[in-house]
KETORKE-624578 format. One record per residue (C-alpha): residue number from 1; y negated, z, x. Coordinates in pm, 1 decimal, always signed. Layout:
<pts>
(NUM (Y Z X)),
...
</pts>
This chain:
<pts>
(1 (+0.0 +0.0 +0.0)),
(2 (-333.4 -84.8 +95.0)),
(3 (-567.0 +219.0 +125.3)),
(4 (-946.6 +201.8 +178.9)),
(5 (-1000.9 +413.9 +526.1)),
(6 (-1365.1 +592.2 +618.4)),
(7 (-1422.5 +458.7 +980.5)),
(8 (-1786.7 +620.4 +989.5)),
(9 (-2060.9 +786.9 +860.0)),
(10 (-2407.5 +808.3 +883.4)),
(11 (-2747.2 +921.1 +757.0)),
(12 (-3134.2 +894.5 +794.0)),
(13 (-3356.6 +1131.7 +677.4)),
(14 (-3775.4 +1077.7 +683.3)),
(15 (-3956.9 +1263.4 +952.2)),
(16 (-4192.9 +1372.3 +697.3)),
(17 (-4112.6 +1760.2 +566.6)),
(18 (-4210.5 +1868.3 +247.8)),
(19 (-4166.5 +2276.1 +217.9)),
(20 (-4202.3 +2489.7 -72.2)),
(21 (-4517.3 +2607.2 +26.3)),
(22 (-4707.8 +2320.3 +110.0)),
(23 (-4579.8 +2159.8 -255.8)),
(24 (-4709.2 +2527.1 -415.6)),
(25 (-5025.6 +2350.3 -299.6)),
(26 (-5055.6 +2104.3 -504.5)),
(27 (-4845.7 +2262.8 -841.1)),
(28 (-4849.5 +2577.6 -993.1)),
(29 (-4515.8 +2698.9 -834.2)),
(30 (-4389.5 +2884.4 -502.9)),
(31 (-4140.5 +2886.3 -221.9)),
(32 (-3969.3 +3185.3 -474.7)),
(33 (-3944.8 +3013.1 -751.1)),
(34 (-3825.3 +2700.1 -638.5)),
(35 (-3595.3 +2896.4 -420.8)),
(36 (-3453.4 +3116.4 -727.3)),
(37 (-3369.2 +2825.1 -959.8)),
(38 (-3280.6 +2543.1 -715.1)),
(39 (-3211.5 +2681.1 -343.9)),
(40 (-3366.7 +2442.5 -215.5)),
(41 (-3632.0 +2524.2 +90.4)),
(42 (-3767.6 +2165.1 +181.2)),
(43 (-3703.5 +1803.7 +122.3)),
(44 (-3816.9 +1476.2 +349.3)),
(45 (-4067.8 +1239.3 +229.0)),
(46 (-4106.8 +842.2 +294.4)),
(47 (-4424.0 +776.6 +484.2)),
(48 (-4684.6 +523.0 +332.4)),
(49 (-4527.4 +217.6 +368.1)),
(50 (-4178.2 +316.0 +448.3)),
(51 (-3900.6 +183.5 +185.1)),
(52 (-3538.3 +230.3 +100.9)),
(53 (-3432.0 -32.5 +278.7)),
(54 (-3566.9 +116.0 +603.2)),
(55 (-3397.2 +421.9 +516.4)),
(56 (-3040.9 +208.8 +451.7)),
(57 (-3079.8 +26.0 +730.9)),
(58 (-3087.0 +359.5 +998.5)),
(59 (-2783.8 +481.1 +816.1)),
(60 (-2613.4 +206.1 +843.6)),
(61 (-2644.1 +153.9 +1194.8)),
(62 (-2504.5 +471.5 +1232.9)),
(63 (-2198.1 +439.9 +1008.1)),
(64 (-2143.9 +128.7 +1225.9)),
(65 (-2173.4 +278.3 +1560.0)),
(66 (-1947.7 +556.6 +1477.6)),
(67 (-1670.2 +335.0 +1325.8)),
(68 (-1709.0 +127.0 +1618.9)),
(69 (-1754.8 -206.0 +1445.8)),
(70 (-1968.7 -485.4 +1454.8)),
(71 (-2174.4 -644.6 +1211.5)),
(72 (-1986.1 -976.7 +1225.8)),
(73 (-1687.2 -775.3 +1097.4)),
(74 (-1855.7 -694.0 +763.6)),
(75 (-1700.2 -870.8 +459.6)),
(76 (-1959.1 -686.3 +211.8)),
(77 (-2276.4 -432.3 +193.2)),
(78 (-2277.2 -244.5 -135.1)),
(79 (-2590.4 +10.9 -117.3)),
(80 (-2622.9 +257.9 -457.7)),
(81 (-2988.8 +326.9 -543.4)),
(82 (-3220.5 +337.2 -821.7)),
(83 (-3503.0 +285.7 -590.7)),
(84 (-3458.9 -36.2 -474.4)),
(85 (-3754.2 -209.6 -265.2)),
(86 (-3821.2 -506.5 -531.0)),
(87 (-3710.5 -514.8 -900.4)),
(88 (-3494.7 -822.3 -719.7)),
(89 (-3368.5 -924.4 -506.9)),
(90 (-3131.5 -626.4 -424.9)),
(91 (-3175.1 -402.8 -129.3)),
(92 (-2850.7 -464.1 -50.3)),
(93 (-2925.7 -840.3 +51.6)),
(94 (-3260.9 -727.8 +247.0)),
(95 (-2990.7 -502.6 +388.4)),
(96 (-2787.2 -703.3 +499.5)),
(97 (-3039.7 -1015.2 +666.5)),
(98 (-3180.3 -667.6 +857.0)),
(99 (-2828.6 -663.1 +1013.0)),
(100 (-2813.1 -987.9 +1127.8)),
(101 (-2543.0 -1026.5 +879.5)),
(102 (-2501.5 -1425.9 +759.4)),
(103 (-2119.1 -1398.7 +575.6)),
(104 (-1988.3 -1224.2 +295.0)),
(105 (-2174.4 -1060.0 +10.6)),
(106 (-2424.3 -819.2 -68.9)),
(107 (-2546.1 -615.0 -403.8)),
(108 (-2660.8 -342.3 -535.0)),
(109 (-2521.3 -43.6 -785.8)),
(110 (-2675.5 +155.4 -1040.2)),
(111 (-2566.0 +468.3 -1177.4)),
(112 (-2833.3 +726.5 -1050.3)),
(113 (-2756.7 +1004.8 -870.6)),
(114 (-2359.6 +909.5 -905.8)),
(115 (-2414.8 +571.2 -738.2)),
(116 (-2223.3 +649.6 -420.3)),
(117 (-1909.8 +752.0 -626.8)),
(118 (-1921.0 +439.4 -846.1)),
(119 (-1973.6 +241.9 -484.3)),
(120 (-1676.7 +411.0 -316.8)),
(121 (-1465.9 +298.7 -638.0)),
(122 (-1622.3 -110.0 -595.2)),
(123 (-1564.4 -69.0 -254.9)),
(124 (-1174.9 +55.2 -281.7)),
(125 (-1118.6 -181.8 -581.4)),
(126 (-1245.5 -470.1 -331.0)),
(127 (-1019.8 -356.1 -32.2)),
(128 (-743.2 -284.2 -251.1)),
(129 (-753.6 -620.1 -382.4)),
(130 (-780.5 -814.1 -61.5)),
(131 (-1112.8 -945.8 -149.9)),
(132 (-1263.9 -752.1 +148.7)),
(133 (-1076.5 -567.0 +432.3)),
(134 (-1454.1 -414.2 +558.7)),
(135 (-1698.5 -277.7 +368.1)),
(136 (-2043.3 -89.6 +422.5)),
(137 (-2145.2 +149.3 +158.5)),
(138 (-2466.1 +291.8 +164.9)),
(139 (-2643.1 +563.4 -64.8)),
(140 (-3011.2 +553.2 -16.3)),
(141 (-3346.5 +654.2 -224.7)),
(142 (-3677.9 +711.1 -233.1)),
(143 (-3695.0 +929.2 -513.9)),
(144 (-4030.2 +1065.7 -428.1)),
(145 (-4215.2 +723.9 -516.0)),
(146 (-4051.9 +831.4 -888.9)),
(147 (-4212.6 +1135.4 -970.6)),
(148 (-4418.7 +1308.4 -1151.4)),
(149 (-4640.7 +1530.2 -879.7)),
(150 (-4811.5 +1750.1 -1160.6)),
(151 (-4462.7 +1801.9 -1321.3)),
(152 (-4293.7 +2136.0 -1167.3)),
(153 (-3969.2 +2132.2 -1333.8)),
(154 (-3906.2 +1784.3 -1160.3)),
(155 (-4126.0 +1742.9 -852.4)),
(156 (-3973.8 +2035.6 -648.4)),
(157 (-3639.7 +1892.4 -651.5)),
(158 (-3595.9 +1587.1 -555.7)),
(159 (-3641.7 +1431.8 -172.0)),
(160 (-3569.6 +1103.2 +18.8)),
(161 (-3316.8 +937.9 +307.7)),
(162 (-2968.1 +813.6 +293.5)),
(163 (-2632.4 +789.7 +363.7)),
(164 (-2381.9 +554.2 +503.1)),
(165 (-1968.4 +498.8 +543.0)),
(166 (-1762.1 +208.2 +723.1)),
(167 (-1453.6 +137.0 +501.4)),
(168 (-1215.7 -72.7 +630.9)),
(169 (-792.9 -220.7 +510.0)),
(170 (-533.1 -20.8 +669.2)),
(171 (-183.2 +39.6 +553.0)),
(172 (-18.5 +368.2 +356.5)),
(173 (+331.5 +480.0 +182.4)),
(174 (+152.0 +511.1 -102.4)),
(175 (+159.5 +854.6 -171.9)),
(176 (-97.8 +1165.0 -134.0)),
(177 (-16.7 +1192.4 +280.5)),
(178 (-172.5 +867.0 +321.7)),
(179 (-523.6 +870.3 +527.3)),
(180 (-835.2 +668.5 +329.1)),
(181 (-969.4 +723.2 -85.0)),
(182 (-652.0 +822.4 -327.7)),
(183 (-841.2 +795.7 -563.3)),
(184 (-1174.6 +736.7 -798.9)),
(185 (-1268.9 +888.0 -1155.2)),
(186 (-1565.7 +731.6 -1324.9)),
(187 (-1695.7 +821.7 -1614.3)),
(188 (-2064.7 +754.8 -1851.3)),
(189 (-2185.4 +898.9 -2152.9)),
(190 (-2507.0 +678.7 -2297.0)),
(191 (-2578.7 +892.9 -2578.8)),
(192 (-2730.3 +1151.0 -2340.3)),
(193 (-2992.2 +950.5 -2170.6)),
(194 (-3291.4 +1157.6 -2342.3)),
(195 (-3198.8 +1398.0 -2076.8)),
(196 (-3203.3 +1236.2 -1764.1)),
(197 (-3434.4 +934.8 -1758.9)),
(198 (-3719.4 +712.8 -1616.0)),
(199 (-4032.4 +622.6 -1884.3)),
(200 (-4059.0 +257.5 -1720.0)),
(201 (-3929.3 -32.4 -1646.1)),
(202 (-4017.2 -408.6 -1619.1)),
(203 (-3886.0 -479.0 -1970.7)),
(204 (-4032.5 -178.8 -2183.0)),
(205 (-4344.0 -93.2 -1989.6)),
(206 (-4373.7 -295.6 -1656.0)),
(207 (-4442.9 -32.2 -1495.5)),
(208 (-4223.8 +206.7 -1268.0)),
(209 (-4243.8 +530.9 -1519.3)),
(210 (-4174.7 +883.3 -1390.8)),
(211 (-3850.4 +1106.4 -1379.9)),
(212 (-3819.2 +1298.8 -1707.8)),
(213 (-3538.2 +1577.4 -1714.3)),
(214 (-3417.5 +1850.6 -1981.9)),
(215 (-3290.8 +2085.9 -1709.8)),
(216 (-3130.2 +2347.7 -1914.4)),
(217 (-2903.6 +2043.9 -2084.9)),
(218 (-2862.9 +1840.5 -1756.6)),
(219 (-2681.1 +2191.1 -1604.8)),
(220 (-2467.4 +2258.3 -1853.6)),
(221 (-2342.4 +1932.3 -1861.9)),
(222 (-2316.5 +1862.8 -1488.4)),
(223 (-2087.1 +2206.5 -1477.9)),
(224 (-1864.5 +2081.9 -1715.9)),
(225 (-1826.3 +1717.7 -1642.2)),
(226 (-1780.4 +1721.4 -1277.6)),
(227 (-1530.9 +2017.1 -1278.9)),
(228 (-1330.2 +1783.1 -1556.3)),
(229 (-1373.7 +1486.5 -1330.6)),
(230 (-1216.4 +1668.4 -1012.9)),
(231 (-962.1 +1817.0 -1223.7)),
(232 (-829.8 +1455.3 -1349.3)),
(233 (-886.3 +1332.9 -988.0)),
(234 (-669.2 +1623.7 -786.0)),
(235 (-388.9 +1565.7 -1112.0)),
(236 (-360.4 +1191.7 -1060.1)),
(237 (-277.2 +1234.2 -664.0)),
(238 (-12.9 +1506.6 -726.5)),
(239 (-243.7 +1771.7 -580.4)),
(240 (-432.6 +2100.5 -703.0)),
(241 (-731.0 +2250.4 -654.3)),
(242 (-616.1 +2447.7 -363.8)),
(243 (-495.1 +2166.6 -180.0)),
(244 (-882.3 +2059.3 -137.9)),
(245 (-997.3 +2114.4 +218.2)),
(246 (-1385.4 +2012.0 +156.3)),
(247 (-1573.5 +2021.5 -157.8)),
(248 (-1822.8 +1765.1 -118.9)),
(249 (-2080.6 +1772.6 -400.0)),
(250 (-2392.8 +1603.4 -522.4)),
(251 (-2685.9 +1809.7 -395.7)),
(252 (-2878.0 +1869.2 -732.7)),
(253 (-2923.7 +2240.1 -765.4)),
(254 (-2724.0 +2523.8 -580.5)),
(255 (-2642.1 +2694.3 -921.8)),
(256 (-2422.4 +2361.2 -1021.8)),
(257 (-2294.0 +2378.3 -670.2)),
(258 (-2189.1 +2723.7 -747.4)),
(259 (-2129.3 +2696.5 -1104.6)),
(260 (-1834.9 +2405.8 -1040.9)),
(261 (-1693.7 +2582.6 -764.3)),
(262 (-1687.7 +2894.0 -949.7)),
(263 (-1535.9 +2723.7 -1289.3)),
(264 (-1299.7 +2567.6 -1067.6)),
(265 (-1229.2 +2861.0 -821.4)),
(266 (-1316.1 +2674.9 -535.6)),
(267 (-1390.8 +2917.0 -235.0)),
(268 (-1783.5 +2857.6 -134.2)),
(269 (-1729.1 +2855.1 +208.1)),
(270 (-1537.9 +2509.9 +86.2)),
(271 (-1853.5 +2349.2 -41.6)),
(272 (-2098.3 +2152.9 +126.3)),
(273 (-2434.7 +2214.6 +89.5)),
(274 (-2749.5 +2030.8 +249.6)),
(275 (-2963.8 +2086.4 -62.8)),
(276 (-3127.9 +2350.4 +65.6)),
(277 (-3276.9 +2096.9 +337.2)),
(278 (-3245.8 +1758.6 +190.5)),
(279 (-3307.0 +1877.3 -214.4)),
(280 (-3160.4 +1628.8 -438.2)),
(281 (-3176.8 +1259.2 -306.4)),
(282 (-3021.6 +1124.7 -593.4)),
(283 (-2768.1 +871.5 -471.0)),
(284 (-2782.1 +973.9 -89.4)),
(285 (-2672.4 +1326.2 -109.2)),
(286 (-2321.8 +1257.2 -138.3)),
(287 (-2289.2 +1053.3 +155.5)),
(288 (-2559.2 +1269.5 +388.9)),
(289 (-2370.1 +1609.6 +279.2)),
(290 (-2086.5 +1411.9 +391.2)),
(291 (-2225.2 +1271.5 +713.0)),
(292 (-2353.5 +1670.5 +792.2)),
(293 (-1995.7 +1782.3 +747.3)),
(294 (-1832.4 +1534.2 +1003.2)),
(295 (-2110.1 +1564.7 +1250.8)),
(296 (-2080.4 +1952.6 +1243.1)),
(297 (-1678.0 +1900.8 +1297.8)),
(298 (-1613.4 +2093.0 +980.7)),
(299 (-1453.5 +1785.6 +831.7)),
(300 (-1113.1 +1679.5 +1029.2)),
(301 (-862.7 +1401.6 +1010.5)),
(302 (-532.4 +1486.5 +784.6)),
(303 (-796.9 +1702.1 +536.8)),
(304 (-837.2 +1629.9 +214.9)),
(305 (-1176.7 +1558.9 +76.7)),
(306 (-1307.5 +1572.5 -218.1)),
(307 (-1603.2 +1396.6 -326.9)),
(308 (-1816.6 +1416.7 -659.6)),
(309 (-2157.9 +1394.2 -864.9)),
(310 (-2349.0 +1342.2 -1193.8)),
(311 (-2657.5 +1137.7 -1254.2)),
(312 (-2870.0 +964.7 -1528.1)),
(313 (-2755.6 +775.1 -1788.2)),
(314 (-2501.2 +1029.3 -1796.6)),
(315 (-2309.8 +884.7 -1501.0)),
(316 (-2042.6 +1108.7 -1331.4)),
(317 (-1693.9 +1071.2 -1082.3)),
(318 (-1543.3 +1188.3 -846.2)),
(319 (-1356.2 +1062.1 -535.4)),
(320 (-1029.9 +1211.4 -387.5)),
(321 (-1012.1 +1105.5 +19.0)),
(322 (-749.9 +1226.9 +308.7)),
(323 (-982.4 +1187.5 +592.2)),
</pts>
């Protein structure tokens, strides 16, 4: 069996800090408050000028560099954002001319702050089906060029950079032991988007709206889809949750962080958490939580990793990998 095998990671974040207390400057919040509800301490900021494709394209150099593989090896680019430079063409394509890379294909993928699970599954489904034996996937936003900066219940938690893996072919038994994704859950629920939205777009407004977000709804929600979504994941590969090595999580809030692990009984000192640095970067987090964990060593070949996160729309999935 064909199984879809991480060959690198890697991860850009903005030089530009934004703490607590310099955002208590310009809304009526501070570093406590943010910290109580959210955890989070700071988040990076794109510079004037900078765009998500600048941030993709760092990431991916990285992701390349550790796999050890050139761009001329690349059979596809997938990049997950809901930032994207242009309303076309994708990011993915500016992407991938930045690269220097002139085969294959490049697009884009939408679910919000999921869109790094929903790539992982593209990208398996491709490898899986021999339509690409390489693949870059890259998680990047700029979801500070989205908000609201007089709106306190969205403003202090979201931030910028991103993420990137290698995925390449390699053969398995077809069972649990093998190395590479086991598995991917997606799921969507449409009737919830009054919860988690944008109020723009080019075909109702032209314009590029703000981030709108019913927090107390969006928690309960995330607590109980995502633990669902791992559950159904860790079934379908003949595992439990003890067998999980690395909880890797989106990095919205540390109360869902600690909620899930906690409805799950997931020891914390399981879970990866960067939003205390990063806040939530909406599609990125996944993969730069991710990124931290190799780098650090805490992540280790024969583990098993599990991957997972909620966004707009509602969007949510999670990904089972043996590293």
């Amino acid at each position: 069996m064909i199984r879809s095998q991480i060959m690198g990671c890697g991860a850009f974040l903005p030089r530009t800090i934004l703490t607590n207390a310099e955002l208590a400057k310009r809304v009526d919040t501070s570093d406590d408050w943010i910290r109580e509800r959210t955890g989070i301490r700071q988040r990076h900021i794109v510079a004037k000028g900078e765009k998500t494709s600048d941030l993709a394209l760092h990431a991916a150099r990285g992701a390349l560099t550790q796999a050890g593989i050139g761009v001329d090896e690349l059979d596809l680019v997938i990049v997950a954002t809901t930032t994207p430079d242009e309303t076309f063409p994708a990011t993915a394509t500016t992407l991938q001319a930045r690269l220097g890379m002139t085969r294959g294909a490049a697009f884009d993928v939408q679910a919000v702050c999921s869109g790094f699970i929903y790539g992982m599954a593209v990208a398996d489904s491709f490898i899986k089906t021999g339509q690409a034996k390489t693949v870059l996937l890259v998680g990047a936003e700029s979801m500070s060029r989205l908000l609201d900066w007089s709106d306190r219940a969205t403003c202090v938690l979201f931030g910028d950079g991103a993420g990137a893996v290698v995925l390449q072919a390699k053969q398995g038994k077809g069972n649990s032991s093998d190395r590479g994704v086991l598995n991917t859950k997606l799921y969507s629920d449409g009737r919830l988007h009054d919860l988690l939205y944008v109020d723009g777009g080019p075909s109702s407004t032209q314009t590029t709206g703000h981030l709108r977000m019913q927090g107390k709804e969006v928690f309960r929600h995330a607590v109980t889809n995502i633990s669902a979504a791992i559950v159904a994941s860790v079934e379908e590969a003949g595992a439990a949750i003890t067998d999980i090595d690395w909880f890797v999580p989106h990095q919205a809030n540390q109360r869902i962080l600690d909620g899930t692990a906690r409805k799950l009984g997931i020891p914390t000192d399981r879970v990866v958490s960067t939003v205390a640095l990063h806040g939530n970067t909406s599609a990125a987090s996944v993969p730069l939580a991710l990124a931290t964990a190799v780098a650090d060593g805490r992540i280790k070949q024969g583990q098993l990793v599990l991957l997972e996160a909620m966004g707009g729309g509602f969007t949510w999935g999670a990904s089972l990998i043996r590293w």
